[in-house]
C-alpha positions in Angstrom: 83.9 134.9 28.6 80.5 136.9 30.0 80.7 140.5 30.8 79.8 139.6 34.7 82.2 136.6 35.1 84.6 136.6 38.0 88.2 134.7 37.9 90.6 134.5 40.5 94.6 135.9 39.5 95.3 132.0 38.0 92.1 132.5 35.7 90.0 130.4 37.7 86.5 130.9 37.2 84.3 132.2 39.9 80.8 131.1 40.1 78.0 133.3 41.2 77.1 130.8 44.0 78.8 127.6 45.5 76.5 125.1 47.7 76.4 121.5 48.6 76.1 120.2 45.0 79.9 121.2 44.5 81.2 119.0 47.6 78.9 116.1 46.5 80.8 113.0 47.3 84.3 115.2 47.8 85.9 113.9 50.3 85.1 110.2 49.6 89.5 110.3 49.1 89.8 111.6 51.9 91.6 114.4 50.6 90.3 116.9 53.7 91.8 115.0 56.6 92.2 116.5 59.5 94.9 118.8 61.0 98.1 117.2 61.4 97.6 114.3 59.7 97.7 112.8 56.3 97.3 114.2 53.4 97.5 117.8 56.0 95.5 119.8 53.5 94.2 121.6 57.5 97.9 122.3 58.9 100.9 120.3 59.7 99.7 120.2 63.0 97.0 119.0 65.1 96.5 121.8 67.1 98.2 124.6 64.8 98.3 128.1 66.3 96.9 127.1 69.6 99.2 125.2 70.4 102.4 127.3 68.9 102.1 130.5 67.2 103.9 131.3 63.8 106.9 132.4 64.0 107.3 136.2 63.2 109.8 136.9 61.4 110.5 140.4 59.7 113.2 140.5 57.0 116.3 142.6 57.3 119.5 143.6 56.2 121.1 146.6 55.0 124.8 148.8 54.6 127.4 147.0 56.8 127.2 144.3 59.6 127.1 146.8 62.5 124.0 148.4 61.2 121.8 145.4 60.3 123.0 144.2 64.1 121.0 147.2 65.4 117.8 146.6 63.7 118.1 142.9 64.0 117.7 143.9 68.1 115.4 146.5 66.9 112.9 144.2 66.1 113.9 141.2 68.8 112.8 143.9 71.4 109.6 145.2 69.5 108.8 141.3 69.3 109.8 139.9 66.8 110.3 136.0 67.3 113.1 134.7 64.4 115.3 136.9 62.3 115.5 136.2 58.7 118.4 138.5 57.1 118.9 140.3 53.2 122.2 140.4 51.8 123.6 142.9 49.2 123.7 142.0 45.4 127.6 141.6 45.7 127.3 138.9 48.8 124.7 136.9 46.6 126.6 136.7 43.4 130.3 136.0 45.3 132.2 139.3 45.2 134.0 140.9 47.6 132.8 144.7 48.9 136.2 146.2 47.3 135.4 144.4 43.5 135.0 146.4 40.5 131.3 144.5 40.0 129.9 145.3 43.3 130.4 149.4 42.9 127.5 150.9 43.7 125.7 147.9 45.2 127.3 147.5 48.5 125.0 147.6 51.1 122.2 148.6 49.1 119.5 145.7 49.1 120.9 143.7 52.1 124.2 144.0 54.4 127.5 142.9 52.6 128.9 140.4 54.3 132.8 139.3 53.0 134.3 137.2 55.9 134.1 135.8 59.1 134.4 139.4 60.8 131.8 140.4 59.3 129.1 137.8 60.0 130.5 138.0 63.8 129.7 141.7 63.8 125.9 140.8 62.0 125.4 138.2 65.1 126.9 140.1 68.0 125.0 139.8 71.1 122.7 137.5 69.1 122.5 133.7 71.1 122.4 131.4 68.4 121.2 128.8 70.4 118.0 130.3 71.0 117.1 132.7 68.2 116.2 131.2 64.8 117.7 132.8 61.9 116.4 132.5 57.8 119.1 133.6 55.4 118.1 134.8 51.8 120.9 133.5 50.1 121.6 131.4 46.7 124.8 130.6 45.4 126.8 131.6 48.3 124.6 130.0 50.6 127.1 127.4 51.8 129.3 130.2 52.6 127.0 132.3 54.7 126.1 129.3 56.6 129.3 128.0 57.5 130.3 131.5 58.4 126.8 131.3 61.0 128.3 128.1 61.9 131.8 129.1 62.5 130.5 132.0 64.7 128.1 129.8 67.0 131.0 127.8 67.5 132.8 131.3 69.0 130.0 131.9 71.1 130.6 128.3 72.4 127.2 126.8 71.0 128.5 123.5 69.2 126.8 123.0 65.7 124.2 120.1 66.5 122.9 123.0 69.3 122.3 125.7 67.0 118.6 127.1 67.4 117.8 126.1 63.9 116.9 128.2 60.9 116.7 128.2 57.2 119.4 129.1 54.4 117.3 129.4 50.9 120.1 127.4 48.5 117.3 127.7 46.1 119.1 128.0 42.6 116.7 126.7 40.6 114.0 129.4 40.9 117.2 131.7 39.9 117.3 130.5 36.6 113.5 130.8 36.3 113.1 134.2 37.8 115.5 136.0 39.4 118.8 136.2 38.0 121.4 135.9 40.8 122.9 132.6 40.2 127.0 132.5 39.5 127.7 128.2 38.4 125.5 126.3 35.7 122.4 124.4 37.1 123.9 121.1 37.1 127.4 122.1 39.2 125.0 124.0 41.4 122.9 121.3 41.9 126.0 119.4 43.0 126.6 122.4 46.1 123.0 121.8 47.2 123.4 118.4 47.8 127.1 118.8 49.4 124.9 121.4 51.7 122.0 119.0 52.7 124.7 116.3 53.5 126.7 118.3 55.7 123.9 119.5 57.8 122.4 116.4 58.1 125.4 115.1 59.8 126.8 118.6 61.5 123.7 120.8 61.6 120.4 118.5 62.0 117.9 121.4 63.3 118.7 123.4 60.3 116.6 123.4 57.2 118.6 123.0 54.1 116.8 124.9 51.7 113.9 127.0 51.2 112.2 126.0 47.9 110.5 129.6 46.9 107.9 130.3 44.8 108.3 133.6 46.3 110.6 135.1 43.6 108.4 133.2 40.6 105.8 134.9 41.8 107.5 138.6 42.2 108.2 138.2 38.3 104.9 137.7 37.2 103.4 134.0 37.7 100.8 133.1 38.7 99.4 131.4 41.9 99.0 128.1 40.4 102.5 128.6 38.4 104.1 129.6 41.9 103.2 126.2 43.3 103.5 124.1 40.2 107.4 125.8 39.3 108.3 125.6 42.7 107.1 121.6 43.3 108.9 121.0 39.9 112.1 122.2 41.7 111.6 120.4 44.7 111.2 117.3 42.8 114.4 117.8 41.1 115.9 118.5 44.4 114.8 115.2 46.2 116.0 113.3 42.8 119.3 115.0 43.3 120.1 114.2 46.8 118.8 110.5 46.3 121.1 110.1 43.2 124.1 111.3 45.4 123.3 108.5 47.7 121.1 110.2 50.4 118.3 108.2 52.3 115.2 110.7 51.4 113.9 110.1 55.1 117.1 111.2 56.2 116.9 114.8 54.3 113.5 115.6 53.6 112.5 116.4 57.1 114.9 119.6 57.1 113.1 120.9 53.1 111.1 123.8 53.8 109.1 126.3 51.6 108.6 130.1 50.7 105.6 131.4 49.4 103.9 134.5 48.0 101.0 136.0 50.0 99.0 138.1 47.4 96.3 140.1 47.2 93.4 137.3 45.9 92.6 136.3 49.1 90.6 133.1 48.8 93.1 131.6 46.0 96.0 132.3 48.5 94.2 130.0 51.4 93.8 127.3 48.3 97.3 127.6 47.2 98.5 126.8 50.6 96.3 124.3 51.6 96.6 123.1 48.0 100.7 122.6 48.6 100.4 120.1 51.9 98.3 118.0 49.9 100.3 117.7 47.1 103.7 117.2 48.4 102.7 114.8 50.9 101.5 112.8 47.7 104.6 113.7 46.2 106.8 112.2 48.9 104.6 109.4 49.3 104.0 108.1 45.8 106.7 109.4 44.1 109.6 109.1 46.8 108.4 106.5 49.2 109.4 108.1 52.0 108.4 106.5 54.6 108.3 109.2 57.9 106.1 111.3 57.9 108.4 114.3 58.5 109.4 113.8 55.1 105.6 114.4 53.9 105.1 117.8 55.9 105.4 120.7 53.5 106.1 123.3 56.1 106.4 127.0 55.1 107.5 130.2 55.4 105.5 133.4 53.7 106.3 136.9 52.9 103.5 139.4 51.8 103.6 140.1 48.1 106.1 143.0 47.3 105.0 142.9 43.9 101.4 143.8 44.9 102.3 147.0 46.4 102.3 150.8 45.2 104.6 153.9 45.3 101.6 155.9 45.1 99.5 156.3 48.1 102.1 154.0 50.4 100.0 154.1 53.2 97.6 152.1 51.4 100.2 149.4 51.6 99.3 149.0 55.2 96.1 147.6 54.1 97.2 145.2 51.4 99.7 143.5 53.9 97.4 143.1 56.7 95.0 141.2 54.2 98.0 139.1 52.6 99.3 138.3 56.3 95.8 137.1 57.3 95.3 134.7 53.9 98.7 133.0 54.8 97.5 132.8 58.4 94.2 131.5 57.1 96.4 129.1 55.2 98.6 127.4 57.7 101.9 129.2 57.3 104.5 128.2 59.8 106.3 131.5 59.6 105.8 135.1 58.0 107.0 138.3 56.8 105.2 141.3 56.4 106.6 144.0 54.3 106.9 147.4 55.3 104.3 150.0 53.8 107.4 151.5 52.0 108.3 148.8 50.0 107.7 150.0 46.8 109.9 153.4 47.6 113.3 151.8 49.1 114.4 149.6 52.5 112.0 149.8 55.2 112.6 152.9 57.6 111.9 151.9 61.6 108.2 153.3 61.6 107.3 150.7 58.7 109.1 148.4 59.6 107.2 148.7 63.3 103.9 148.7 61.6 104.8 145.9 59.6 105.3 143.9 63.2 102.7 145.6 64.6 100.8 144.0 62.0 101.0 140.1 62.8 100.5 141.0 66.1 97.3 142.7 65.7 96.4 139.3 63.7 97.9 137.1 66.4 95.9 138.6 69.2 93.1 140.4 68.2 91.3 138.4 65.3 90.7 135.4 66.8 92.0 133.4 63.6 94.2 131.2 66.1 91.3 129.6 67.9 91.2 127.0 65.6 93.0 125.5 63.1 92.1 126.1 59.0 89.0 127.8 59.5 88.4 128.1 56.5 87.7 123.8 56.0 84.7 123.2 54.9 83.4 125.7 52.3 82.3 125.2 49.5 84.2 127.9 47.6 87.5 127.5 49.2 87.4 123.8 48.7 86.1 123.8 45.8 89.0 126.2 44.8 91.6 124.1 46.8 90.8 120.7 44.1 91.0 123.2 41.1 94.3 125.2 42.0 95.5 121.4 43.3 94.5 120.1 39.8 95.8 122.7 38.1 99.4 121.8 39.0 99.2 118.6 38.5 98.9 119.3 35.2 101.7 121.7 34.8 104.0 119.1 36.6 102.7 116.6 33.7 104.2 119.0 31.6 107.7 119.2 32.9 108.2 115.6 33.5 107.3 115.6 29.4 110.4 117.9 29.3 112.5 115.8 31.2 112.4 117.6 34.5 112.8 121.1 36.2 116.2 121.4 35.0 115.7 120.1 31.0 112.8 122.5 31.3 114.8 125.6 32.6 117.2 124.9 29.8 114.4 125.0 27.1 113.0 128.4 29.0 109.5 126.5 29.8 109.0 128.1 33.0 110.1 131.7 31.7 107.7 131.7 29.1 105.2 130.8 31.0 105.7 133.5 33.5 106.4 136.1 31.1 103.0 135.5 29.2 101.3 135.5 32.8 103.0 138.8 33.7 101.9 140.5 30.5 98.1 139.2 30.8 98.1 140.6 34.1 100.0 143.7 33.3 97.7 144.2 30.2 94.4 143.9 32.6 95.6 146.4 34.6 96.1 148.9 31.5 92.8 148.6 30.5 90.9 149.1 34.0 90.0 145.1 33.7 91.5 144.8 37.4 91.1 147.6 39.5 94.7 148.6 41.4 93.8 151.4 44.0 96.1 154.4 43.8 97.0 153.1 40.6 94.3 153.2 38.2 91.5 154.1 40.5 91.1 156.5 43.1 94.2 158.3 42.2 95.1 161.4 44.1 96.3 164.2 42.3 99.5 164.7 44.7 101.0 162.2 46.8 102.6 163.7 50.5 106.7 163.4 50.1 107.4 159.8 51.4 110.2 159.6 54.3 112.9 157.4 52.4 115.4 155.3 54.4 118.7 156.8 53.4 121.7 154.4 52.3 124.7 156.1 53.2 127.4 156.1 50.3 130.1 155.9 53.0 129.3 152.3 53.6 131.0 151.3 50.3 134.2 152.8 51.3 134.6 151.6 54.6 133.5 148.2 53.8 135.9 148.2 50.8 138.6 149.2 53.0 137.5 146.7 56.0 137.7 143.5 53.4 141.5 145.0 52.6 143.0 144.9 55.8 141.6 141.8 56.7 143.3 140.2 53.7 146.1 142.5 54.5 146.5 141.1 58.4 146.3 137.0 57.6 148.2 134.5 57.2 147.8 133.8 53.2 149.3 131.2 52.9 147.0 129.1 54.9 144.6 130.5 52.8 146.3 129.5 50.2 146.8 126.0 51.1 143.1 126.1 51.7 141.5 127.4 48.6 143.3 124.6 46.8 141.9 122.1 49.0 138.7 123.2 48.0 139.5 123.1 44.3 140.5 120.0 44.3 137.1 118.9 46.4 135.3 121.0 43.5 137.0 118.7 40.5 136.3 115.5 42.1 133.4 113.8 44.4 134.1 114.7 47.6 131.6 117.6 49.8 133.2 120.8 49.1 132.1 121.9 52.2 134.8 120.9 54.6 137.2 122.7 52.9 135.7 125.7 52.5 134.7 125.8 56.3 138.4 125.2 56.9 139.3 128.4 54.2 136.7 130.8 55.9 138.0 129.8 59.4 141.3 130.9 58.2 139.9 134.4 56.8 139.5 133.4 53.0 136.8 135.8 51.8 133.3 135.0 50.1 134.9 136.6 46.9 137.6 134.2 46.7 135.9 131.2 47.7 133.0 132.1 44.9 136.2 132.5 42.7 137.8 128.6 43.3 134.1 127.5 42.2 134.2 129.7 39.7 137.6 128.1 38.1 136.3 124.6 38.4 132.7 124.8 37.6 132.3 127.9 35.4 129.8 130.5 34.9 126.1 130.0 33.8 125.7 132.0 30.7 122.0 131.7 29.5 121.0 130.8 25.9 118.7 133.3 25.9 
């Protein structure tokens, strides 16, 4: 390649100009559109920010369910407009606080949450019926939510009046790229669809999963290998639920997405815009849905943790602001801005602050909500739309080759692909081709001592002890009687749900509910 050429992250090539010539006869498919309606390449809707703001929603969770409480109406009163909530490593891969596995890890990365108790200490004071609440979770995800559930039903909100919200349920992109998954893909798969069924009859406002590219993307992809991994999911998803005998028009409404905001600005507007189009094509030729509910890809964002630097944190500040205003630029229905800290530990309150600060400074002060896509109409970022767009076609060629997301996962496609992306762009990085600031450039010679968010080891304890006496004080054998209902769901056909709402009502833990699945469906050991 010449010395002075330019690519985008994906290894796009840049031109030294763009002008009419490269949007002669482009939009003769009317593949632009306008906002709101088909193929929604400008937005999802017609009006977009002027007519309803994203929602902002910072991510939290840490130590016990008392403590995450208080920042949760931390950030309520500093303005923040949804909650979306971290839970510890032991919570996502199904042990209890007091387990041998989770020492060490309780309350570290997210709050631990092991019963009912617990999630109606996280969501005291909360009203579900009004605030909207996103849940990072995987393979527990039915668990957490039916736990949300069974506490909105305390505070007298009935399930179909819930405010809405998001539970991840993503376990695909765990075997790809992140690691906490507990069952084999195809049992999992099973859970997902037990989970879209039971909120499409119990829970309607809430979506059912949040496909991510997010986490691809955190282990090294690239942008076009975000969106064509993550569509490759989704797609297996859909077939999934339609093969278990759901009406596509009757689920797909409630499938939502999670994507990356990095640092290459114009290839993250093309990415998302780039995403609309292709799953209302998708869900169109491919599904024959026939609302067009079904066809919206509607999104959630969080600012590239990835991207940012332990040296020179304040810097961060910087890099967010410019990821936040691409996925603004790009039509995202909700976001997350990481805290300047990120690379050092949880967020302390000042980061966390600045973080919302941040999106409010975009919100109000840019003028970026004038108008929806501003960006329509250039010849770069259209041009660079089709090619990221054309790009994944051609990667989701690939995987229907393989026979699928899952047949692909189990040949490591998708790992591959991402590791040999992670070590390109590692390797630039080593040799000064891509500049990082702080990093390899511009380097100060001592950094100022960071202010840390402490994790207190006390949490572990008390938790530990908490989960005892609760098993300690309930009736076990209702449990009992409970847990084997759900077994018994587990070995044959029927939604494994309702008996495990009826176990955590009755005080069964996560642990030992993650433990009856584990019985019937196994444990996924990869081949590799």
């Amino acid at each position: 390649m010449a010395e002075n050429s330019r690519t985008t992250d994906s290894g796009i090539e840049i031109k030294p100009l763009y002008g009419p010539e490269d949007l002669e006869g482009w939009d003769a498919a009317g593949q632009l559109g306008e906002p709101g309606k088909p193929p929604y390449t400008r937005g999802v809707y017609p009006s977009m920010y002027r007519g309803r703001p994203w929602t902002i929603r910072p991510y939290s969770g840490f130590g016990t369910a008392e403590a995450t409480n208080e920042r949760f109406k931390f950030l309520l009163a500093n303005g923040s407009t949804g909650l979306s909530c971290a839970f510890d490593l032991p919570t996502q891969m199904g042990y209890d606080s007091d387990h041998p596995r989770a020492e060490g890890e309780v309350g570290k990365v997210g709050v631990a949450i092991d019963s009912i108790d617990d999630m109606r200490q996280l969501l005291d004071g909360i009203p579900l019926d009004k605030v909207t609440t996103s849940m990072t979770i995987n393979s527990t995800a039915p668990i957490l939510l039916l736990l949300y559930e069974l506490v909105a039903e305390e505070q007298g909100v009935a399930s179909h009046d819930i405010g809405g919200g998001t539970v991840q349920n993503d376990l695909l992109k765990e075997y790809i790229a992140r690691g906490t998954y507990i069952y084999p893909p195809r049992p999992s798969m099973r859970v997902i669809t037990d989970l879209f069924a039971y909120c499409t009859k119990h829970i309607p406002s809430w979506n059912t999963i949040s496909i991510s590219g997010y986490h691809i993307r955190e282990a090294g992809s690239t942008a076009v290998q975000e969106l064509a991994f993550t569509m490759a999911n989704a797609i297996a998803y859909v077939e999934a639920a339609m093969a278990a005998g759901l009406d596509v028009d009757e689920f797909a409404p409630r499938l939502s997405f999670f994507w990356n905001g990095h640092n290459d600005f114009f290839e993250e507007v093309a990415k998302f815009r780039a995403s609309r189009r292709i799953w209302h094509r998708l869900m169109t030729e491919r599904f024959g849905a026939k609302s067009e509910k079904s066809k919206l890809l509607r999104f959630h964002t969080q600012t590239g943790g990835s991207t940012l630097t332990a040296q020179q944190p304040e810097v961060n500040i910087v890099r967010v602001a410019l990821q936040a205003m691409a996925a603004v630029m790009g039509g995202t229905q909700s976001l997350h801005t990481n805290g300047f800290d990120e690379a050092l530990g949880l967020p302390t309150e000042t980061a966390a602050r600045i973080a919302l600060r941040t999106q409010q400074v975009v919100a109000h002060e840019t003028g970026v909500t004038a108008t929806p896509d501003p960006l329509a109409g250039s010849y770069f970022v259209e041009s660079l739309t089709d090619e990221v767009e054309a790009r994944v076609w051609e990667y989701l060629e690939k995987i229907d080759e393989l026979g699928g997301a899952v047949a692909a996962i189990e040949a490591g496609y998708q790992m591959d692909e991402i590791e040999n992306a992670a070590y390109a762009y590692t390797k630039a990085i080593d040799n000064n081709d891509k500049i990082i600031v702080g990093v390899n450039r511009y380097n100060e010679v001592e950094d100022a001592e960071p202010e840390i968010f402490p994790i207190d080891p006390a949490f572990q304890k008390a938790q530990a002890d908490r989960v005892r006496a609760l098993r300690a004080s309930r009736n076990q054998a209702e449990v009992d009687r409970h847990i084997e209902a759900l077994k018994a769901a587990a070995r044959g056909a029927d939604n494994v749900l309702y008996p495990m709402k009826d176990a955590l009502r009755a005080k069964a833990t996560l642990g030992e509910v993650s433990d009856a699945l584990r019985e019937i469906f196994g444990v996924y050991q990869p081949a590799r």
